[in-house]
C-alpha positions, 0 to 999 in steps of 0.5 A: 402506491400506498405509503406501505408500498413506497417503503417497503420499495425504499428499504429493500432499495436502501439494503441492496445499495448497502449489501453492494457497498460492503461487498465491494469494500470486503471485510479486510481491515489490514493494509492496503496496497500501496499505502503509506507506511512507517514500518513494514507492520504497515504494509501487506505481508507481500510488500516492503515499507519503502522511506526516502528519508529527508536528512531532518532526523525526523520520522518519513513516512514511506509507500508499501510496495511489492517486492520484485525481481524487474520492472514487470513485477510492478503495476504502471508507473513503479519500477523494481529498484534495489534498497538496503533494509534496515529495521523495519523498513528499506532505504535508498541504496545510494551512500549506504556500504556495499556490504549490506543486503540489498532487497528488490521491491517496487517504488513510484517513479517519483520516488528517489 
């Protein structure tokens, strides 16, 4: 093969192997699923900022999560479980007055 031959071989090669790449990364630069989070703002128009705040006064930052009605709304390994929204994300329910609205959204198992 002539030098002309091999590049023009690599370049064709090289726009396939990008045009491939942007294709599957799309062009959506808003959140993505399950991401961290600090406020809802940061999550899918879907899905709710879950914190479990560590009693230091001190910003948390959460997972985006979808809401739900039972554990078969969340992907593997999440369960559906009640939170109280407050600002603009949601709490643990657990030591929070039985008044206050209560939001059903997917958290990880590991999350408390």
């Amino acid at each position: 093969m002539r030098p002309q031959q091999l590049l023009i071989f690599a370049l064709v090669g090289l726009s396939l192997g990008l045009s491939w790449y942007f294709a599957r990364s799309g062009s959506d630069t808003g959140p993505h699923p399950r991401a961290e989070c600090l406020t809802h703002a940061s999550c899918q128009s879907s899905e709710r900022c879950v914190v479990v705040p560590k009693g230091d006064g001190f910003a948390t930052m959460g997972q985006c999560g979808e809401l739900c009605t039972n554990d078969d709304g969340c992907p593997n390994g999440w369960t559906c479980r009640a939170w109280v929204e407050e600002k603009s994300y949601l709490l643990p329910e657990q030591g929070r007055p039985a008044e206050l609205p209560r939001v059903m959204a997917c958290a990880h198992h590991t999350v408390h």
